[in-house]
GULUM-246953 format. One record per residue: x, y, z of N, C-alpha, C in turn. Coordinates in Angstrom, 2 decimals, decimal comma. Example, Ala and Ser with C-alpha at 12.3 -4.5 7.8 and 13.67 -1.06 7.14 Angstrom:
% GULUM-246953
- 13,19;-5,69;7,80;12,30;-4,50;7,80;13,20;-3,30;7,80
- 12,85;-2,25;7,08;13,67;-1,06;7,14;12,90;0,03;7,87
% end
This chain:
% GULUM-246953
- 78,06;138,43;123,40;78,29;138,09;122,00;78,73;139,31;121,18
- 78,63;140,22;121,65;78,96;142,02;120,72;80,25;142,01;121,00
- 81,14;141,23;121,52;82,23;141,05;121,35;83,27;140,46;120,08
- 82,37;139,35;119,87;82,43;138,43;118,88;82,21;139,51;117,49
- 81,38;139,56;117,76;80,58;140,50;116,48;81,55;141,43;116,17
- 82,26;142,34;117,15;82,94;143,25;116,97;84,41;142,94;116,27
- 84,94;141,76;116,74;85,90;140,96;116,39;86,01;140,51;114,47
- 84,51;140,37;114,29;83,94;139,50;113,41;84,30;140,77;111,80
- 83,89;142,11;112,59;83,69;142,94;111,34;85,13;143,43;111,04
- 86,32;142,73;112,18;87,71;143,32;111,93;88,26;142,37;110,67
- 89,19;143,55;109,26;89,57;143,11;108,22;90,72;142,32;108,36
- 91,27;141,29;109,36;92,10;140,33;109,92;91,34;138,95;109,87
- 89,89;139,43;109,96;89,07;138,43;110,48;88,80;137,25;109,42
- 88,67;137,62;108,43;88,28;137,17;107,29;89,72;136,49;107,26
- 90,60;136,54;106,58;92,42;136,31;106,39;92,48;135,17;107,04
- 92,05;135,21;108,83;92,42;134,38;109,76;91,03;132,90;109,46
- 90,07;133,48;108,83;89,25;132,15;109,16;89,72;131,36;107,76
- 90,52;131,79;106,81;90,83;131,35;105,41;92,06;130,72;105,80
- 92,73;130,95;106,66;94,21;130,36;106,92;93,45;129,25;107,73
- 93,14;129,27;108,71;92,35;128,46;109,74;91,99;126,96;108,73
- 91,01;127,53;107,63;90,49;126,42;106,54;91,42;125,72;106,16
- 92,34;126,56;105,34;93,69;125,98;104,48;94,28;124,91;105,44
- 94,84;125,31;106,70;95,43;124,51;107,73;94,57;123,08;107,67
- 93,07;123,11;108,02;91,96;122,01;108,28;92,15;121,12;106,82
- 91,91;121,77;105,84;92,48;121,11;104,92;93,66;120,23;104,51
- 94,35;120,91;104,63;95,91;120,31;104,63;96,11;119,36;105,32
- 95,86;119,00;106,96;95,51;118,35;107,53;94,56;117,34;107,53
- 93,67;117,16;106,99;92,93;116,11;106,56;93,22;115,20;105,48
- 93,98;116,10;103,87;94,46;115,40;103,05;95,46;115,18;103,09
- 96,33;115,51;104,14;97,90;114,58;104,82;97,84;113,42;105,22
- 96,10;112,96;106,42;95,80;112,15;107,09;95,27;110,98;106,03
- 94,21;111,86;105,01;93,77;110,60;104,22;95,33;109,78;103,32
- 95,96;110,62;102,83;97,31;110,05;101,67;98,14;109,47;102,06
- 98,71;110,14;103,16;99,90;109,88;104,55;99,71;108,51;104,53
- 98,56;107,31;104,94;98,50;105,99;105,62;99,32;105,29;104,36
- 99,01;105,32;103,38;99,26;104,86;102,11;100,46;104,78;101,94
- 101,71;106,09;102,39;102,67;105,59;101,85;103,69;105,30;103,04
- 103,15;105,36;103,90;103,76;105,36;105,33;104,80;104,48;104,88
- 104,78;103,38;104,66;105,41;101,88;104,65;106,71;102,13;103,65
- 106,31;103,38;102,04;107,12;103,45;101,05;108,16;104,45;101,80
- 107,68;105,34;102,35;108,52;106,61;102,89;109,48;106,37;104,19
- 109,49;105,26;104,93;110,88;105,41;106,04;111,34;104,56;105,28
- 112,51;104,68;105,91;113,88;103,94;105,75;114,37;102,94;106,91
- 114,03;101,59;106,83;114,30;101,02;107,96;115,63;100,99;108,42
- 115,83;100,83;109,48;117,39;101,17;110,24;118,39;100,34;109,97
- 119,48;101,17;109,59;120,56;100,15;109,16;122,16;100,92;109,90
- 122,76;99,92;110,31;123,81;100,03;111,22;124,74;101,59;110,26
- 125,75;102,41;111,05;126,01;103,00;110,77;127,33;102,24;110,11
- 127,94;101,50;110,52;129,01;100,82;109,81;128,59;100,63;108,35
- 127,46;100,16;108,23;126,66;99,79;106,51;126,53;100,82;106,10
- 126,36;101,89;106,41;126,13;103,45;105,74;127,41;104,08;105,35
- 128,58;103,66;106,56;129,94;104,03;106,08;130,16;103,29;105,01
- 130,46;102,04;104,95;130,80;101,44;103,95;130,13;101,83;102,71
- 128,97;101,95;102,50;128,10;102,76;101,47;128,06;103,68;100,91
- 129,11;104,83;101,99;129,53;105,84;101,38;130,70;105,95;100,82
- 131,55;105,16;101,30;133,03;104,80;100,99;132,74;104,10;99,25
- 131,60;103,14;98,78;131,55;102,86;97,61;130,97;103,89;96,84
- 130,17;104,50;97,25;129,46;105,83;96,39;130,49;106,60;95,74
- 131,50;107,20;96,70;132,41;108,28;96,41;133,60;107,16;95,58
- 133,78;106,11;95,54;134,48;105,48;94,40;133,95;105,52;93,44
- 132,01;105,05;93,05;131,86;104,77;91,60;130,25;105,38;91,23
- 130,26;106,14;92,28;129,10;107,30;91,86;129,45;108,73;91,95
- 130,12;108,79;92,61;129,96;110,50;93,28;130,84;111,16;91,68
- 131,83;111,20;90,91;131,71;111,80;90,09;130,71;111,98;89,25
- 129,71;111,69;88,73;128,44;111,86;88,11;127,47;112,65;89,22
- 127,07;111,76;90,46;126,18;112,54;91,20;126,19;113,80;92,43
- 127,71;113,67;91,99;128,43;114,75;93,31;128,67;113,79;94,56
- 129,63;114,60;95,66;130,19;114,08;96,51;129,22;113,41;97,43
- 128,17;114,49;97,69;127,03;114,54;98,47;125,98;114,18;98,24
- 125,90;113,48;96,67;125,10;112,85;96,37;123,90;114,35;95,71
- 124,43;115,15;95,72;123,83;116,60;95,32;123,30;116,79;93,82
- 123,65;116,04;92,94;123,28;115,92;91,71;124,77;116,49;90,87
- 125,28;116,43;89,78;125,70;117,48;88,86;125,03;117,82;87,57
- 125,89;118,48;86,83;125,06;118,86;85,40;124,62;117,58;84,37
- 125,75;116,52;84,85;125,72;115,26;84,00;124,76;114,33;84,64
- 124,29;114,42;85,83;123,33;113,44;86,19;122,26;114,19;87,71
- 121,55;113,41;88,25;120,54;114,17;88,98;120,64;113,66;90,45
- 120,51;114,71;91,02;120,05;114,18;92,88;119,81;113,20;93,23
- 120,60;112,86;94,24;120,13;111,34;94,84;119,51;111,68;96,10
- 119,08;113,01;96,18;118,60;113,27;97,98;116,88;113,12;97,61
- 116,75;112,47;98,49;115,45;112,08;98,65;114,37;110,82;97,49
- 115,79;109,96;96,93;114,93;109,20;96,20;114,72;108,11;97,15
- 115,23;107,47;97,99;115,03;106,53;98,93;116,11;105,40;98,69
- 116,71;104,20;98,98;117,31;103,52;99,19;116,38;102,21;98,11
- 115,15;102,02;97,72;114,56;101,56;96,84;114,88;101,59;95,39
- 115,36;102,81;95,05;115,46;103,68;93,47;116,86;103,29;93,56
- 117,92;103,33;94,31;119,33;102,68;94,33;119,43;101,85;94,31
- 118,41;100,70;94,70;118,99;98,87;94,59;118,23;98,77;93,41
- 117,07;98,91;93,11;116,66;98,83;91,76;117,94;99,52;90,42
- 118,36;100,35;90,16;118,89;101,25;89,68;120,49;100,04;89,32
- 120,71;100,01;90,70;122,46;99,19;91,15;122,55;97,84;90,75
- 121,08;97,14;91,32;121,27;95,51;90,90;120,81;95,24;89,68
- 120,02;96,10;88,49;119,86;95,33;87,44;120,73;96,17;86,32
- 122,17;96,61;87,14;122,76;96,67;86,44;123,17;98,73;85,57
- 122,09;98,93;85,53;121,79;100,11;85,06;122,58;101,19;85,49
- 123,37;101,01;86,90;124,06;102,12;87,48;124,80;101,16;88,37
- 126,20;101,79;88,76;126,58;102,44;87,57;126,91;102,84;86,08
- 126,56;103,65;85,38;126,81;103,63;83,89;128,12;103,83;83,65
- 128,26;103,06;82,52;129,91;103,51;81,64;129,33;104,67;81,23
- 128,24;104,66;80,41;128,06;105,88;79,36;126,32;106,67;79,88
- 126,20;107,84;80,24;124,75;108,26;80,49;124,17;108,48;79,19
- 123,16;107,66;79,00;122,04;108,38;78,48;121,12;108,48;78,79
- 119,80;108,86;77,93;118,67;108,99;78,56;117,79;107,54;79,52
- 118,01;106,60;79,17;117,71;105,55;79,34;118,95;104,82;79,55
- 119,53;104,08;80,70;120,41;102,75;80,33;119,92;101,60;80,76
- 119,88;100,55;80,05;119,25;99,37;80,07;119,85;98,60;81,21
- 119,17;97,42;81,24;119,79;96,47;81,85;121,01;95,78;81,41
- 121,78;95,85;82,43;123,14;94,76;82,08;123,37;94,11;83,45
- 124,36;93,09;83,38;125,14;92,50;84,77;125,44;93,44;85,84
- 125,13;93,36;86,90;125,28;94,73;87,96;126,77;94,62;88,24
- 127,75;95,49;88,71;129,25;95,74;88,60;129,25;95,52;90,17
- 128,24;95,80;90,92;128,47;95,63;92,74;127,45;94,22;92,79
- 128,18;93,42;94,55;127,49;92,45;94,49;126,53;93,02;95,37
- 125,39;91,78;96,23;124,35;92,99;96,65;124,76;93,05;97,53
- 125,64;92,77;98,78;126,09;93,75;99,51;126,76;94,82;99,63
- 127,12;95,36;98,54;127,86;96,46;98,60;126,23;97,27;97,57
- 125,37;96,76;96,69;124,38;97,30;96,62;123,36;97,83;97,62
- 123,40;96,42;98,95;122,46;96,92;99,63;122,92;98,44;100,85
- 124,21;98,51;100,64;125,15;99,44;101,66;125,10;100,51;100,98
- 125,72;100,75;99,27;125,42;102,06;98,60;123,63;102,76;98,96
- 122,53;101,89;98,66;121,41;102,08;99,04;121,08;102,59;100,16
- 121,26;101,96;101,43;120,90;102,44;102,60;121,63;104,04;103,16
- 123,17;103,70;102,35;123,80;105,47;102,69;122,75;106,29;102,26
- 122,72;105,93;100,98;121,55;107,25;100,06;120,28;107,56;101,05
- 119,66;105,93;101,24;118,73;106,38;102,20;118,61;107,07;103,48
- 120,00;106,90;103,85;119,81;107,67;104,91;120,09;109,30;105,16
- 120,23;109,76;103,97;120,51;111,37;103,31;118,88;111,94;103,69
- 117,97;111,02;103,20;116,99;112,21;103,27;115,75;111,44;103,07
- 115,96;110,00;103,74;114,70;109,03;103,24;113,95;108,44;102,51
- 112,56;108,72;102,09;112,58;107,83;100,59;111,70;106,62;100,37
- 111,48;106,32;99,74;111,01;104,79;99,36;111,84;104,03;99,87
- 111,37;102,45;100,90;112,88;101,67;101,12;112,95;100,43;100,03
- 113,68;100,10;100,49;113,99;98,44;99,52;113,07;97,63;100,82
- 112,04;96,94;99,94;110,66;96,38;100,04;111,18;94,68;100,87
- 110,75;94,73;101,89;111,28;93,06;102,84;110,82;91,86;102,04
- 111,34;91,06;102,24;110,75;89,54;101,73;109,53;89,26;101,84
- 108,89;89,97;102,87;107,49;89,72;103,23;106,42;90,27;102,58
- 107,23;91,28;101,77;106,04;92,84;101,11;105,97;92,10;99,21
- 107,03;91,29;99,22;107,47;90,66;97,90;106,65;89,48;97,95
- 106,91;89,21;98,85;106,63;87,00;98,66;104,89;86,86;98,18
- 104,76;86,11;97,43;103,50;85,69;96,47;102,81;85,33;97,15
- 103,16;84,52;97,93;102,13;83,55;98,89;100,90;83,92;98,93
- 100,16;83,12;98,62;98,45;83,85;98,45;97,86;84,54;97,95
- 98,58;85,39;96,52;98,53;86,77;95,72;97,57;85,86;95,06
- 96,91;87,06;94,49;95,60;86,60;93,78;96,18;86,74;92,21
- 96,46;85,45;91,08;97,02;85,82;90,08;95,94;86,41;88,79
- 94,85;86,10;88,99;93,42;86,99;88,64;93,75;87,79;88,23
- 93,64;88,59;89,33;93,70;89,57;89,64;94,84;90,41;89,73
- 96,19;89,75;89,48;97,24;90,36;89,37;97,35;91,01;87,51
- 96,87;89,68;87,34;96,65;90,02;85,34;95,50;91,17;84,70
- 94,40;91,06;85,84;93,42;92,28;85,61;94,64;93,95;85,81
- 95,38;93,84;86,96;95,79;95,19;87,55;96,97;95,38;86,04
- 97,41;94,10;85,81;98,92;94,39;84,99;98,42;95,14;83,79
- 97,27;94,05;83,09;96,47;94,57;81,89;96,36;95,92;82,08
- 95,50;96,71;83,07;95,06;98,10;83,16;96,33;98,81;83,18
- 97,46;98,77;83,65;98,36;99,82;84,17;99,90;99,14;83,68
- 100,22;98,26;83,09;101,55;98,11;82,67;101,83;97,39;81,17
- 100,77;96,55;81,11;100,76;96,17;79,25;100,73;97,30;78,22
- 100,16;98,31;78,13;100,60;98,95;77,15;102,15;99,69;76,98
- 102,88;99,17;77,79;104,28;99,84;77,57;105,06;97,93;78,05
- 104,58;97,67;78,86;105,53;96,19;78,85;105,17;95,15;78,19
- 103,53;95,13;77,59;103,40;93,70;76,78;102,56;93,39;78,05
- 101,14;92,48;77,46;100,38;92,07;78,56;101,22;90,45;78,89
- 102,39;90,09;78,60;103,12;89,01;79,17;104,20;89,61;79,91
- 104,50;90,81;79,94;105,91;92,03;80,41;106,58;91,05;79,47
- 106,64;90,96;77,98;107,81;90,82;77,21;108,69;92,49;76,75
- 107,62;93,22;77,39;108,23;94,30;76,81;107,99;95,44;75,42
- 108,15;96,64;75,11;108,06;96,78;73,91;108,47;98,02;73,77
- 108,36;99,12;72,24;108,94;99,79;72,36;108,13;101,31;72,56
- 108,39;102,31;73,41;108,20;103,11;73,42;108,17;104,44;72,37
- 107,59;106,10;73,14;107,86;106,97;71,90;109,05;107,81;72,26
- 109,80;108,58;71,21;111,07;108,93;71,38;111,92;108,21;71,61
- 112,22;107,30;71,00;113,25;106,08;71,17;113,15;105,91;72,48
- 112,73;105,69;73,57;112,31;104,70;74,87;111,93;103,57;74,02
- 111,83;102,48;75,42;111,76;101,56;75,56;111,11;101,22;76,81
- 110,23;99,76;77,21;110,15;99,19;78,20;110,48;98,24;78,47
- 111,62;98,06;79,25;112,50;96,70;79,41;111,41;95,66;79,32
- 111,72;93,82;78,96;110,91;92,81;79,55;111,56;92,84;80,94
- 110,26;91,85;81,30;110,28;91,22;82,97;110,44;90,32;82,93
- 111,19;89,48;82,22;111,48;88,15;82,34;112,94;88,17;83,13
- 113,58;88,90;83,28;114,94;88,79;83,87;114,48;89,41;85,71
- 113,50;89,80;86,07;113,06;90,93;87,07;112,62;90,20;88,25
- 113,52;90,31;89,47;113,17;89,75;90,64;111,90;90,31;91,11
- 111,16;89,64;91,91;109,93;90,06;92,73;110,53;91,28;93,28
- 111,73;91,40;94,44;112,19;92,84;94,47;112,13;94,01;93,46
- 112,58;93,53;92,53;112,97;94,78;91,78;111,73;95,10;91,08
- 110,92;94,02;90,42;109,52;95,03;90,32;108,74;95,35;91,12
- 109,04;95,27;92,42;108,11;95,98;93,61;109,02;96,88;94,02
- 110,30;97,63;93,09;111,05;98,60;93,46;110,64;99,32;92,17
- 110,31;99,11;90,84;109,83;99,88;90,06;108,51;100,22;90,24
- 107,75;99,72;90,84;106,49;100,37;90,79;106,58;101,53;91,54
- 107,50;101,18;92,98;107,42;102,25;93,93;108,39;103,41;93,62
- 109,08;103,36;92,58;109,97;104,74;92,27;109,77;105,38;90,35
- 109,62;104,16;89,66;109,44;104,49;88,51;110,47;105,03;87,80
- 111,07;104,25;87,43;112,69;104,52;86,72;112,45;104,93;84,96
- 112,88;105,63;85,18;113,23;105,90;83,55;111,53;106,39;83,09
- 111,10;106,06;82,26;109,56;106,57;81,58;108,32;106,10;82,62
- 108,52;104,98;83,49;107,48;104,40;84,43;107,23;105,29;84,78
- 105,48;105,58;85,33;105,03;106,12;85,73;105,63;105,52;87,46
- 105,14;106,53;88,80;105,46;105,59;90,11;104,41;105,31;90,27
- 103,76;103,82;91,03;102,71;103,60;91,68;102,60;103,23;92,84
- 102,80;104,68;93,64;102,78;104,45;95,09;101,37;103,41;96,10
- 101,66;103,30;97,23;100,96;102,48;97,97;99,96;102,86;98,17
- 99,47;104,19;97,64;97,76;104,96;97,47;97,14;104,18;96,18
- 98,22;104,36;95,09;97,85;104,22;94,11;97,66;102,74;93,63
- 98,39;102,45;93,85;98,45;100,31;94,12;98,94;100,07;95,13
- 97,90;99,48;95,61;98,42;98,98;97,41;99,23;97,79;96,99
- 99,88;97,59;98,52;100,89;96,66;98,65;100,60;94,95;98,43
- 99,36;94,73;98,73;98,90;93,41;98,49;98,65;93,74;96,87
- 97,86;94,52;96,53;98,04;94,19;94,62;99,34;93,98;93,73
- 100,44;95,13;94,52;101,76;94,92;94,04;102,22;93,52;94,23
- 101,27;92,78;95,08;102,30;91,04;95,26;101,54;90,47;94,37
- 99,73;90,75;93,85;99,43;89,87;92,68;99,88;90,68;91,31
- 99,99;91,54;91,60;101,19;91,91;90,05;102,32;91,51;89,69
- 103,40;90,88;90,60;104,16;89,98;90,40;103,82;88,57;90,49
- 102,98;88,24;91,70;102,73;86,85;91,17;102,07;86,72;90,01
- 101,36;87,50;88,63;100,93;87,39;87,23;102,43;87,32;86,90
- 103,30;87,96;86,73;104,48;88,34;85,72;105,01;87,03;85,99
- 105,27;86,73;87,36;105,95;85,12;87,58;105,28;83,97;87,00
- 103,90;83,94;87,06;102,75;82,85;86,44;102,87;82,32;84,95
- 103,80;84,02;84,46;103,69;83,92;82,75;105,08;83,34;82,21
- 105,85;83,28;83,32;106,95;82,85;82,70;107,05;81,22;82,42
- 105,77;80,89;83,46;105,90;78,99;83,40;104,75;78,77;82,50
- 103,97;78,96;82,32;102,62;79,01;82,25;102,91;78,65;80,38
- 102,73;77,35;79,80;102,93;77,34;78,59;102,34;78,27;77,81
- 102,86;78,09;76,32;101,80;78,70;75,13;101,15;77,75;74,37
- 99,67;78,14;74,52;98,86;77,09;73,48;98,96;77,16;72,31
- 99,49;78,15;71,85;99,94;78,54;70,22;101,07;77,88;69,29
- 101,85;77,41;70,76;102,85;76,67;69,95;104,02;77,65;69,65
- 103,99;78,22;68,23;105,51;79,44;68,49;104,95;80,49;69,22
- 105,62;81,21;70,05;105,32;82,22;70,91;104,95;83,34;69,90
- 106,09;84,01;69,29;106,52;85,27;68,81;106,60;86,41;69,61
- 107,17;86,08;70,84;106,86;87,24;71,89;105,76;87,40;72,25
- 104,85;86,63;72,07;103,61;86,29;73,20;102,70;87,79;72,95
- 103,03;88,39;71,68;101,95;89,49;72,06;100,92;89,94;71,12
- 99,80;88,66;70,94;98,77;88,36;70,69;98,87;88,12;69,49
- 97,44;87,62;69,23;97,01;87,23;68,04;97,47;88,12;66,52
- 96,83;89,24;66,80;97,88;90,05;65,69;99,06;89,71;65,11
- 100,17;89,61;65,59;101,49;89,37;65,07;101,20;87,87;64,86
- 100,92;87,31;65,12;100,55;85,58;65,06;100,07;85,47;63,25
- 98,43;86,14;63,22;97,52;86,05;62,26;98,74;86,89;60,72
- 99,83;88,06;61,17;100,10;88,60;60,05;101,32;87,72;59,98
- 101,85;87,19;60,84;103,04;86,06;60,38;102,63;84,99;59,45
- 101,01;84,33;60,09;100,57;83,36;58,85;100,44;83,63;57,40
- 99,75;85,22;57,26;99,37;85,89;56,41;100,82;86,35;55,16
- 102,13;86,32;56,21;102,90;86,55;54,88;104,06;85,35;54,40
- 103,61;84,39;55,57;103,74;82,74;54,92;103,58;82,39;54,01
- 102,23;82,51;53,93;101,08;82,05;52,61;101,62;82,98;51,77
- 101,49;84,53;51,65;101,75;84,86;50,59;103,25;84,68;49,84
- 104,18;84,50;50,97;105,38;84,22;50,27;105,31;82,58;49,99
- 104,51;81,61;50,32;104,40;80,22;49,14;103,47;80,73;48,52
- 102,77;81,75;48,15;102,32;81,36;46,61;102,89;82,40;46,20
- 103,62;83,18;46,51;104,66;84,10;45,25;105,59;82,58;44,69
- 105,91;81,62;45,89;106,95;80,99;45,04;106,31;79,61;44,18
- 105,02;79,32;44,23;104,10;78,72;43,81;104,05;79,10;42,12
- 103,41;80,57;42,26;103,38;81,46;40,96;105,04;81,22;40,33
- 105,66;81,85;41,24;107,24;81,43;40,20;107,37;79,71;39,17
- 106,68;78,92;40,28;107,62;77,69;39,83;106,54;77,40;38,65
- 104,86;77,53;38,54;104,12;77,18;37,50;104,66;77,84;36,58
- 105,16;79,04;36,34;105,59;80,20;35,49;106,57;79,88;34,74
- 107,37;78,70;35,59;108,97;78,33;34,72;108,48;77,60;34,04
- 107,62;76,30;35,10;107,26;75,31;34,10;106,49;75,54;33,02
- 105,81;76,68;32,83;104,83;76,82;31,64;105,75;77,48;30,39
- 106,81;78,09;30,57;107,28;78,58;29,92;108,56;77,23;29,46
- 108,84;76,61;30,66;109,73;75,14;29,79;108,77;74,44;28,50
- 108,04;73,94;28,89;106,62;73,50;27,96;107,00;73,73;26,50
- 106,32;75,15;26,80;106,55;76,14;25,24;107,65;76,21;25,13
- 109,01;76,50;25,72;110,10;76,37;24,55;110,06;74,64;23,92
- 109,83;73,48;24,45;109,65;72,43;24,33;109,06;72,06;22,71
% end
């Protein structure tokens, strides 16, 4: 053991059992996080013909803004390593390509159909991986708990979308689009990349079965009558109670007007 010992009092020794830790560490919180996004982070395989073609549309109606290589320029940002998810979201509701950049561009009619969306996407993805565009199976409701989809939405997306996702407005002139126009895809492509002010909520952070009762709530609300009768954008009682509130007061401002004429017809009388 005076070997050890001798080993023990060398000033390497210390250095090496601290790197040793760091490593054990690193390694363990790779293993715990890693499972979580396993599913968001490959890129499932897509023919190289679909990647050509994908690149052949990029360099027509992206690559001046994002570079040839998809490298970023001064006018817009890197496409390496957002995943093939953040491009069909981005492409199909329209948002990109932009006529005009700003900080935010909204939704409009998408300019590609989705096959040439789903081909621009998969090129990107295959640059450097990524979040993918989410299968029919990771989307589909079937059995989502809508409970519980309205508990998760309430906590983590009503204060910027409206606890119906009608939407509303943000600070610094943002905005949060509604979800009434929003395929099951595409909000299981915003959670997983977070476009524009969204926070992302990766598959650690909201697993993949909650992400299907978070859309099956958003879908529930679109059928799901109102007991109120006029909606007003569905976002609560508040706006409801001050709409009644300046009803009333505007019939009896015009209440007060009309006794006022008539009392004063009277007396000239």
């Amino acid at each position: 053991m005076s070997w050890i010992t001798a080993r023990r009092r060398r000033p390497a020794a210390g250095y090496a059992v601290i790197l040793l830790g760091l490593i054990l560490v690193g390694a363990i919180y790779a293993t715990i996080t890693g499972t979580g996004d396993s599913a968001a982070s490959t890129t499932p395989t897509a023919s190289q013909a679909q990647i050509a073609a994908g690149r052949q549309i990029f360099l027509q109606t992206c690559a001046t803004c994002h570079g040839l290589e998809a490298q970023g320029t001064a006018v817009a940002p890197s496409l390496i390593g957002v995943g093939s998810a953040a491009v069909d979201f981005q492409v199909s509701t329209g948002r990109m390509p932009a006529k005009e950049l700003t900080s935010e561009n909204g939704r409009k009619p998408p300019e590609l159909n989705a096959k040439q969306t789903r081909d621009v996407a998969e090129y990107i993805g295959s640059l450097a991986g990524g979040p993918a565009i989410p299968t029919p199976a990771e989307v589909s409701t079937s059995g989502a708990n809508v409970g519980l989809g309205e508990e998760l939405f309430i906590a983590d997306c009503a204060q910027c979308h409206n606890f119906v996702g009608a939407g509303g407005a943000l600070t610094d002139g943002k905005y949060a689009p509604a979800l009434t126009a929003s395929t099951p895809t595409q909000i299981y492509e915003a959670m997983l990349t977070g476009p524009e002010a969204m926070p992302v909520f990766n598959n650690t952070t909201i697993t993949p079965a909650e992400k299907r009762d978070i859309i099956a709530y958003v879908i529930d609300t679109r059928v799901t009558p109102n007991p109120g009768g006029f909606s007003l954008g569905r976002v609560g009682p508040i706006t409801e109670g001050l709409f009644a509130f300046l009803g009333l007061l505007f019939f009896m401002v015009l209440a007060a007007m009309w006794i006022t004429a008539k009392h004063r017809k009277t007396a000239d009388e």
